[in-house]
C-alpha positions in Angstrom: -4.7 55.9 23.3 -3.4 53.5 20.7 -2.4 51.2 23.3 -5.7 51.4 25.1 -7.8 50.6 21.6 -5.4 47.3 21.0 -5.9 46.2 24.5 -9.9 46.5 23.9 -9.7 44.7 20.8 -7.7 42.0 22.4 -10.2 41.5 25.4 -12.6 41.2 22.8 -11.1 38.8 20.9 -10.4 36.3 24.1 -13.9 37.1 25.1 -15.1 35.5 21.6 -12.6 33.0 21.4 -14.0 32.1 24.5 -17.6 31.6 23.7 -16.9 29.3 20.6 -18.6 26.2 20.9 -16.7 23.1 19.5 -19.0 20.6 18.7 -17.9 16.8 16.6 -17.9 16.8 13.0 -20.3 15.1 11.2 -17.8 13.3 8.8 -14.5 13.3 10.4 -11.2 13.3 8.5 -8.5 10.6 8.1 -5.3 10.3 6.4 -3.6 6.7 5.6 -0.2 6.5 5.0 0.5 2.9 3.3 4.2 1.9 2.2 3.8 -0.2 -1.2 7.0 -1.4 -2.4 10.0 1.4 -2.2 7.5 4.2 -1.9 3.7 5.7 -0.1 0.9 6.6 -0.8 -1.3 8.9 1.4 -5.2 8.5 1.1 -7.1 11.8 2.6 -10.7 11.7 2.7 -13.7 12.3 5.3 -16.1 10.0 7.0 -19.7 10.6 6.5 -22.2 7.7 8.6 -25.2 5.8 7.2 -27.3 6.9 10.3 -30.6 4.6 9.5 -30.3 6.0 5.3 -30.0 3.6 2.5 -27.0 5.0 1.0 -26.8 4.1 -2.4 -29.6 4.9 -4.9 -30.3 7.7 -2.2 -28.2 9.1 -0.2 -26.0 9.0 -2.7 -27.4 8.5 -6.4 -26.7 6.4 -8.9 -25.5 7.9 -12.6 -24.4 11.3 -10.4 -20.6 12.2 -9.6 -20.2 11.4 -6.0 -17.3 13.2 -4.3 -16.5 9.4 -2.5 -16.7 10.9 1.2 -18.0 14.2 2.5 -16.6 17.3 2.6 -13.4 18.6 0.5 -12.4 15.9 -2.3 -10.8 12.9 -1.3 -7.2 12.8 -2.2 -4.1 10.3 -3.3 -1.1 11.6 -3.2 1.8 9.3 -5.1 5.5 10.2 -4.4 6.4 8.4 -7.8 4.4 7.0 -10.9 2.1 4.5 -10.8 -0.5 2.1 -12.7 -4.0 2.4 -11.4 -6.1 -0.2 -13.1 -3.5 -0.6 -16.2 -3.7 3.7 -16.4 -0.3 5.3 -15.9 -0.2 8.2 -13.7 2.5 10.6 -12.7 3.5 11.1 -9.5 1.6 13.9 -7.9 -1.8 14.3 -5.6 -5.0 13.9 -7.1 -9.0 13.8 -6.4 -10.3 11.1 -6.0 -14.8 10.9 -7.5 -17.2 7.8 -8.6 -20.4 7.5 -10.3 -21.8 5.1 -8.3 -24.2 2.7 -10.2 -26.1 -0.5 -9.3 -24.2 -2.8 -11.6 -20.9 -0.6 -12.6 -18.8 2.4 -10.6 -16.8 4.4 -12.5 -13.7 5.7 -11.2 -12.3 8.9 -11.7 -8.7 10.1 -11.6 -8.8 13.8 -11.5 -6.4 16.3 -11.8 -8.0 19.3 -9.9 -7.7 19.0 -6.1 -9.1 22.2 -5.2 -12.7 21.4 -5.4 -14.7 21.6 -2.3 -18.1 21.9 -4.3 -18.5 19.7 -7.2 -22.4 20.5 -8.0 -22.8 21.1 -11.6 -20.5 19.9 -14.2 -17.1 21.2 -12.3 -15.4 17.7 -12.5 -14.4 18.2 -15.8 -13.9 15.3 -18.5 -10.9 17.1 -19.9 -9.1 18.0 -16.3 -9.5 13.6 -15.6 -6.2 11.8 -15.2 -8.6 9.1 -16.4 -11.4 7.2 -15.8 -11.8 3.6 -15.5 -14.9 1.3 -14.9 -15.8 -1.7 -11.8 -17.9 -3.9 -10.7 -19.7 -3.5 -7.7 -19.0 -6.2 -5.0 -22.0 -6.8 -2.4 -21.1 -7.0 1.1 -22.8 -9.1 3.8 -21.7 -7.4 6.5 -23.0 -4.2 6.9 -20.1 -1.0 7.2 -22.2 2.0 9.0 -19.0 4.3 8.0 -17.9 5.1 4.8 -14.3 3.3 5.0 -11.9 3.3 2.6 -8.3 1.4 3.2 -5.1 -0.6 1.2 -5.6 -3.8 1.0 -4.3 -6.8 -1.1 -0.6 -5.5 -0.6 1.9 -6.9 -2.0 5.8 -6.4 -3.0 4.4 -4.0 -6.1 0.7 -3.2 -5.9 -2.4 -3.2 -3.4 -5.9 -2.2 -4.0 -7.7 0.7 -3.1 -11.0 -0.6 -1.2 -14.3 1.5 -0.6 -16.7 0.1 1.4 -20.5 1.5 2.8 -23.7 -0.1 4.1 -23.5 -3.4 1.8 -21.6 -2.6 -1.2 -17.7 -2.8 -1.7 -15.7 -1.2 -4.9 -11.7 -1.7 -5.2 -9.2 -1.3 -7.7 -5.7 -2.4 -8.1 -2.3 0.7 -7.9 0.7 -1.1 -9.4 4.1 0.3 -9.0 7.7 -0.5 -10.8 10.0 -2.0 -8.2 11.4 -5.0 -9.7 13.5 -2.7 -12.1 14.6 -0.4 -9.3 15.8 -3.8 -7.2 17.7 -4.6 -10.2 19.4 -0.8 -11.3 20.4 -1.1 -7.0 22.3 -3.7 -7.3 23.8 -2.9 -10.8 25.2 0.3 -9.1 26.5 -1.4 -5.9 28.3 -4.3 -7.8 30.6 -1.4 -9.2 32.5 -1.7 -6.2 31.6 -5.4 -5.0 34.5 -5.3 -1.8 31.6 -3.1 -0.4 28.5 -4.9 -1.0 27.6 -6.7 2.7 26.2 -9.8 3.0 22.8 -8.9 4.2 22.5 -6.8 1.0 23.1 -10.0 -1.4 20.9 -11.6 1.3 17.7 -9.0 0.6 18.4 -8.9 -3.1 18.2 -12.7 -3.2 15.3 -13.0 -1.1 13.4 -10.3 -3.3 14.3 -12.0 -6.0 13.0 -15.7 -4.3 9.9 -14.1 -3.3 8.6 -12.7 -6.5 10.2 -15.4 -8.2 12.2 -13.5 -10.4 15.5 -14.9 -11.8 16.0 -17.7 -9.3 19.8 -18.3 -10.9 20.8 -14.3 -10.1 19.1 -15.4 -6.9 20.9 -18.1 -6.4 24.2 -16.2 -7.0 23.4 -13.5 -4.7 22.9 -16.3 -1.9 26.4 -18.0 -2.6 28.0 -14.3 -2.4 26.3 -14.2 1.3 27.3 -16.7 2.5 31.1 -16.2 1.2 30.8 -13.3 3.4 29.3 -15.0 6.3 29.7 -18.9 6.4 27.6 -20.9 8.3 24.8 -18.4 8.2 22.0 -20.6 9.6 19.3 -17.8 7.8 21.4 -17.7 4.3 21.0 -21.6 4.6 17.7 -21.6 5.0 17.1 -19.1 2.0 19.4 -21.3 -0.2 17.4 -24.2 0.2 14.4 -22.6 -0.3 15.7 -21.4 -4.1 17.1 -25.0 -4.5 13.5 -26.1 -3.9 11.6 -23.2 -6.2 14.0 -24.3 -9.2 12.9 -27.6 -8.6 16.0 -29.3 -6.9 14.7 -30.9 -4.5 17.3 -33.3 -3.0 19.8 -30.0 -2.6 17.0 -28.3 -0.8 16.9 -30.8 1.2 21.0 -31.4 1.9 21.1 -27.4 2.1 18.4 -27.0 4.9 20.0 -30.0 6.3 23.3 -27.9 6.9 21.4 -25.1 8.0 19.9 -26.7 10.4 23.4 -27.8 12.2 24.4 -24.4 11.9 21.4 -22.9 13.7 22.3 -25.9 16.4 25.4 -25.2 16.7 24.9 -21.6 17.0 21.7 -22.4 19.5 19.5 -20.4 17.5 16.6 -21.7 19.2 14.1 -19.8 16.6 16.2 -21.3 13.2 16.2 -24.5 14.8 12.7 -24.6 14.4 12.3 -22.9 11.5 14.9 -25.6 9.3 13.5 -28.5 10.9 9.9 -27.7 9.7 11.1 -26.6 6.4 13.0 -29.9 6.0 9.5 -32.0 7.2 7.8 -30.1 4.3 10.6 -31.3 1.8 10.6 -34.6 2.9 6.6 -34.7 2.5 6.2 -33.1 -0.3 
């Protein structure tokens, strides 16, 4: 008898299951994933359309606490601290919300992530991370989609971009790296018979390209190319920190070399690359 029942209650089931109707959603969901320096952030939020509105001042008022999509609360999610607009913040996930205004947005940080109604006064001044203010930036070209993407990116920061019908909002996320390069390399250099030379290679070009400490830079580049002489690409990186300290002429006699080694080799693609560098020295 029991058995009987469960197999009713199963044919029901299927019978249901197979009478839902799936339809699209309204405001669809995405995720971002976004490596920043040594680490990512995650962006979660959903998609509502313009569909012939105005958006803001209507759709979405000014002065009021937008959730900054549709649906459950946007979310960042940090796997280690950060600076969002000078404002420290843990690591952790947090809601994203704005106050949208005509001439200033106001961001805000929130700790609560649970929210999928905000009406009333649930976003909570004392459960903030923070909250920060921005200019509004007008758009000429009209986005019908609420999009919101990392741009700016650099070695140590991008900017978190909002854009809708004709108004764009961003803000800059910061993150420590340049310390974390350096505590690497402290800890490797304990044993030195084990650092390669493409590691002093990447430290050296970090260091080049976010012209930090050009003579550790230049140290690191020498250790390289102790380990592999005649490195056509260590060459070329040499001359290049000859040429940001200001030594020309050795930027020149080091791209020079490189450039023979890259012939020798018949490196057709560092062939190139040295023999324009070198015409941009010799201009310049």
């Amino acid at each position: 008898m029991k058995y009987t029942i469960l197999l009713i209650a199963l044919s029901c089931l299927l019978r249901l299951d197979a009478q839902n109707l799936r339809t699209p959603t309204l405001s669809p969901a995405s995720e971002i994933k976004q490596e920043v320096g040594l680490t990512e952030i995650t962006l979660s939020y959903a998609r509502p359309s313009a569909k012939g509105r105005t958006v803001f001042g209507d759709l979405v008022p000014y002065g009021e606490i937008w959730r900054t999509g549709a649906n459950a609360s946007t979310k960042l999610t940090f796997e280690e601290a950060v600076k969002i607009a000078g404002n420290d913040l843990p690591a952790g996930t947090y809601a994203l919300y704005t106050i949208p205004g005509e001439k200033e947005w106001t961001i805000i940080i929130h700790k609560k992530t649970d929210m999928r109604s905000i009406a009333g006064d649930r976003v909570k001044p004392e459960n903030d991370a923070f909250r920060f203010t921005v200019a509004p930036i007008h758009n000429p070209i009209t986005v019908e989609t609420f999009t919101m993407q990392f741009t700016d990116i650099t070695t140590n920061s991008c900017h978190l971009q909002l854009a809708w019908e004709n108004t764009l909002v961003k803000f800059p996320i910061e993150l420590e790296v340049n310390a974390k390069i350096k505590a690497q390399m402290a800890e490797l250099l304990q044993q030195p018979e084990q650092v390669s030379d493409q590691i002093y290679f990447r430290a050296a070009e970090y260091n080049l390209h976010n012209n930090i400490d050009l003579d550790q830079a230049m140290e690191w580049i020498d250790a390289a190319l102790a380990k592999s002489e005649q490195n056509y690409r260590y060459g070329l990186l040499k001359s290049k920190i000859y040429a940001a300290q200001g030594q020309r002429e050795m930027a020149i006699r080091t791209v020079k070399e490189a450039h023979e080694w890259a012939t020798a080799a018949k490196n057709a693609n560092y062939i190139e690359q040295t023999k324009v560098y070198l015409a941009s020295l010799e201009k310049d």
